[in-house]
N, C-alpha and C positions, 0 to 999 in steps of 0.2 A: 404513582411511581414510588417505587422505595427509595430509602435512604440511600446515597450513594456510598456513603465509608459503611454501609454494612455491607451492600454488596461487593465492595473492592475485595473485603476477605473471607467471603466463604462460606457454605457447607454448617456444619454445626457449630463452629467456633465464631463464627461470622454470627449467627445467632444471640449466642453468647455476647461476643464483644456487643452489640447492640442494643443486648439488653442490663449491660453494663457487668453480666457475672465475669469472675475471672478464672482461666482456663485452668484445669487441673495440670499442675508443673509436672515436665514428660507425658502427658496424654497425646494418643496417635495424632498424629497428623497438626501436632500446635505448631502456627505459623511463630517463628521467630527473629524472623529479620522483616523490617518493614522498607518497600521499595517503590516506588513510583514510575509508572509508565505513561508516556504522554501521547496518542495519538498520533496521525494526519490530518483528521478530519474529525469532522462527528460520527458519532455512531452508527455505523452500518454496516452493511454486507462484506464490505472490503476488508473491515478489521474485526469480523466479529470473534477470529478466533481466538481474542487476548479478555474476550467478555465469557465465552463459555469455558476456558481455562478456569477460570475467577470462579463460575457459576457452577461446576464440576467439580470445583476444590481440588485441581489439580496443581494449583499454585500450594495450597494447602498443603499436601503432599512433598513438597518438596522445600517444608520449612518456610516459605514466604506467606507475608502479607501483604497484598497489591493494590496501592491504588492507582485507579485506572481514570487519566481525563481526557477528554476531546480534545481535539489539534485543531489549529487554526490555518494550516498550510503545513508541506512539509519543510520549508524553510523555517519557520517558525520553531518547530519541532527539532529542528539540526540545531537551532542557535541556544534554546533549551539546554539540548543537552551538554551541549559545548560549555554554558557558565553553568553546569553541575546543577539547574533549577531542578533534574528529574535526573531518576537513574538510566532509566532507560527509552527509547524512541523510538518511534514506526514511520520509517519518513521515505519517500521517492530517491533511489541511488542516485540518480543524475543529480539531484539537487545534494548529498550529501555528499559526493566525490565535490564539487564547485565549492561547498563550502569549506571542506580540510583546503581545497589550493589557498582559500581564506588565510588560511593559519584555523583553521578549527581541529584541534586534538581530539577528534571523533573516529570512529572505526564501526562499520557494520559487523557481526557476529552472528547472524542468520538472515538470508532470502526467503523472503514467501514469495514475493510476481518477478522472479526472474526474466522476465521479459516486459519489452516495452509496452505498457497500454492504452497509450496515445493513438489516437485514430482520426479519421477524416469519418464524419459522420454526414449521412444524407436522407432524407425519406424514401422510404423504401418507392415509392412513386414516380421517383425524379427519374429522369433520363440519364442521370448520369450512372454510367451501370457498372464503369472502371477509373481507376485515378485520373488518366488520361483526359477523360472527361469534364476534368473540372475547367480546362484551358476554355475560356469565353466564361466562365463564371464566378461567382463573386464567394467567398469563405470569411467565413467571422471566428476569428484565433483573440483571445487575448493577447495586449502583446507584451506583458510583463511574464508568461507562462514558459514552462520548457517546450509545449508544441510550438509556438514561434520562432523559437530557438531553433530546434529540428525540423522547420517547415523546407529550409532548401534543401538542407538532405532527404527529408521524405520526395521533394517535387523531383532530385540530381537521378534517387534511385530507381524510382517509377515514368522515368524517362516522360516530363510534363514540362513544359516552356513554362518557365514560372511567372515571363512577362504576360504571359497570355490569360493569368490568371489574377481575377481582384481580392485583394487581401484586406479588411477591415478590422478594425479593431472592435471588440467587442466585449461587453463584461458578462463573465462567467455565469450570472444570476440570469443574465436575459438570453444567453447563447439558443439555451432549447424554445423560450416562446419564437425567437426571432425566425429558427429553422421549419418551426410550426405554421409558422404566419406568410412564409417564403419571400421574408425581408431580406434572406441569405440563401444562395442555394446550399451551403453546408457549412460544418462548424468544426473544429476541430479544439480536441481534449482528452481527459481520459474515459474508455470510452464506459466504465462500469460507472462514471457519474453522468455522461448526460442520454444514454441511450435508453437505462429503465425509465428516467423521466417522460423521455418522447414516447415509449413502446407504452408502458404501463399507466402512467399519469393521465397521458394525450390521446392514446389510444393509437398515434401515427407509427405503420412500422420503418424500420430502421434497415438501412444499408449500414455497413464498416469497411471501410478501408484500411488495414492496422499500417501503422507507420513501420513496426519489423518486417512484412511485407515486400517493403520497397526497401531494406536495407539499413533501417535506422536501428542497432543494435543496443537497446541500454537497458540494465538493473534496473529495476524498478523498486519497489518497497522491502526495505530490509529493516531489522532491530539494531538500533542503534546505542554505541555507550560513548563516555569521556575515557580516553586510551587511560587515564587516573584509574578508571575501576579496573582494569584489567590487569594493570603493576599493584594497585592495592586492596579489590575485594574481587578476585577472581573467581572464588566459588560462589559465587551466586550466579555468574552469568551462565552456566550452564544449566543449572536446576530452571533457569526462568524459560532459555530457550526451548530449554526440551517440554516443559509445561504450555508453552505458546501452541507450539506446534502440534500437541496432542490437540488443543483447542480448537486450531483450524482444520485438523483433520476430520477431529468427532464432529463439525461444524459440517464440514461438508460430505459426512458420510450420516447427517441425520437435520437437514436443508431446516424442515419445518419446524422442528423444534429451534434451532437456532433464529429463525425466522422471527420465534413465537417469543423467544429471552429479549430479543434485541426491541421489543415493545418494552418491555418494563424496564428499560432502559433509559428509550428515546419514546416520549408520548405518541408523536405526530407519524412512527414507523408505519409504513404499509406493508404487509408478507408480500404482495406480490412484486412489488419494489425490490425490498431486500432479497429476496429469493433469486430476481433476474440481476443483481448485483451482485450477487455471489457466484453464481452461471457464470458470470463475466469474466469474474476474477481468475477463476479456475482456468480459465484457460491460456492464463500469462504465470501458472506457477511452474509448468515444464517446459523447459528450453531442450534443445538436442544434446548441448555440453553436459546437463543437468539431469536428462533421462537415468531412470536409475536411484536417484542419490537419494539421499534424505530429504526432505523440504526444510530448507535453511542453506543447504549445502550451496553454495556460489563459486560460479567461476569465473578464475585468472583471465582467461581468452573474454567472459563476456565485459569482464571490468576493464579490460587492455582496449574494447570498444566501445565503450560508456567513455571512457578517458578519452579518445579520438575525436568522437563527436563533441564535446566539449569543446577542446581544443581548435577544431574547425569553426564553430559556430556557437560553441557558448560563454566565449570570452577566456577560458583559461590559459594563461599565459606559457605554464610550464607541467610538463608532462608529470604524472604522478608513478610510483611502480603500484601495481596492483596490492602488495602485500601492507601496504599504505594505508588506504582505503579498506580492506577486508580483513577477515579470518575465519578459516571453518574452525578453528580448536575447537570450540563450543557447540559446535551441532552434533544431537545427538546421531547415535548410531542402530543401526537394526533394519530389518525388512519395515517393521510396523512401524517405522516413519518417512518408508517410499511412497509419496501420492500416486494416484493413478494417473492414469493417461487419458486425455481427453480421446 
């Protein structure tokens, strides 16, 4: 594996900085501002496009030097950037609207999974062939997770007696053996982390039941800053954004290659993992409000139902306005950063 601060910055300067020369002053593309971005998770499919950004020198291009670290949650990530430890964050909406009700001075500034990617997962084997189905069976949700949270909403909108169904607590690490082993008849999470496990790892195929589905409306993974950089170092968040999003796009407009970056990365990556976790992703980045836009672009109506759900079932006390929690200022603009349509 390589170095990790070589790879944060790039391209031939990134070279350079690691083998200690220093840049020729004004030479194209010398990064000048050095920023830090923190994850959700570890390295994979879901964020690879803030690694091929990096690996493209497309941060490069826009004056930045990026380091780029793994997340531990995307709470973790929201609480980061809230005491200013990193510039910027990749963190799940529902959990970053929950946290500003906090008092967190945070604001998203681009969407990549606009939609919710929480699911009811089953073997593709089981008899249960529709949500309805789960009534007489047993589900393993963690129960510190946001699917627990939106589990009565998922059961309210898929019209399911949710008495009639067993709920168990389960940790996140053994969700997929347990689903494998039919310790549980399903599991519920998001579903680009436990479905390439089961399909790809196990070999077992997969049912999905997506929580949007039955009516569970929420944001899902946006970049995140402290509202601080926006009153005081506002031109970088757009150069970063619009570099992200080239990332994810060239990512998913060239699978294997990124497949193939995200090894020298993370040792233990599999391509056919990360490939089927990118598959995934893709198709929580276009929402109906969102059809069209830019990939970053977020919208008022889906945050105004990110905030309800909450509200109902995630503990938040007082209603937030949309413009609160978001901003498109920052998202670039042009055809060439409208994803496609699954």
């Amino acid at each position: 594996m390589r170095n990790l601060t070589c790879r944060a910055t790039v391209a031939g300067l990134a070279l350079a900085a690691c083998l200690g020369l220093q840049p020729v002053p004004g030479g194209a593309n010398e990064p000048t501002v050095e920023v830090s971005v923190q994850l959700d998770w570890l390295y994979q499919g879901p964020n690879i496009g803030f690694i091929m950004a990096s690996e493209l020198g497309y941060y490069a291009e826009e004056g930045l030097a990026v380091e780029i670290s793994q997340g531990r949650g995307s709470g973790s990530t929201a609480q980061l950037v809230a005491s200013k430890s990193v510039d910027f964050g990749f963190a799940d909406g529902y959990t970053v609207a929950n946290t500003i009700s906090r008092g967190a001075d945070i604001r998203s500034v681009a969407g990549i999974y606009r939609a919710n990617p929480a699911a009811v997962i089953v073997r593709a084997d089981s008899p249960i062939m529709e949500p309805r189905d789960l009534e007489g069976r047993t589900i393993g949700i963690p129960t510190g997770s946001a699917q627990f949270q939106q589990w009565p909403a998922f059961t309210r909108g898929c019209d399911i007696d949710q008495s009639q169904v067993n709920v168990v607590n389960i940790d996140p690490a053994g969700a997929v053996p347990a689903v494998i082993n039919r310790q549980v008849d399903a599991i519920a999470g998001f579903a680009q982390g436990y479905v390439p496990a089961l399909e790809v790892r196990a070999g077992v195929d997969a049912r999905i039941f997506w929580f949007r589905d039955c009516g569970v409306v929420t944001v899902s993974n946006t970049i995140i800053v402290h509202t601080d950089m926006i009153e005081q170092r506002p031109e970088i968040i757009a150069p970063f954004v619009r570099a992200s999003v080239r990332g994810f796009l060239y990512a998913r407009a060239n699978p294997d290659e990124a497949a193939a970056t995200l090894r020298e990365y993370l040792e233990t990556a599999i391509d056919e993992v990360t490939l089927r976790e990118m598959e995934l992703s893709w198709e929580i980045w276009v929402t109906e409000p969102t059809r069209g836009q830019p990939l970053g672009w977020m919208s008022a109506e889906e945050w105004d139902a990110t905030i309800e759900v909450l509200m109902t079932y995630g503990g938040m006390e007082q209603a937030l306005e949309p413009a609160r929690v978001f901003t498109n200022d920052y998202v670039p603009e042009g055809d060439e950063f409208v994803p496609p349509d699954l």
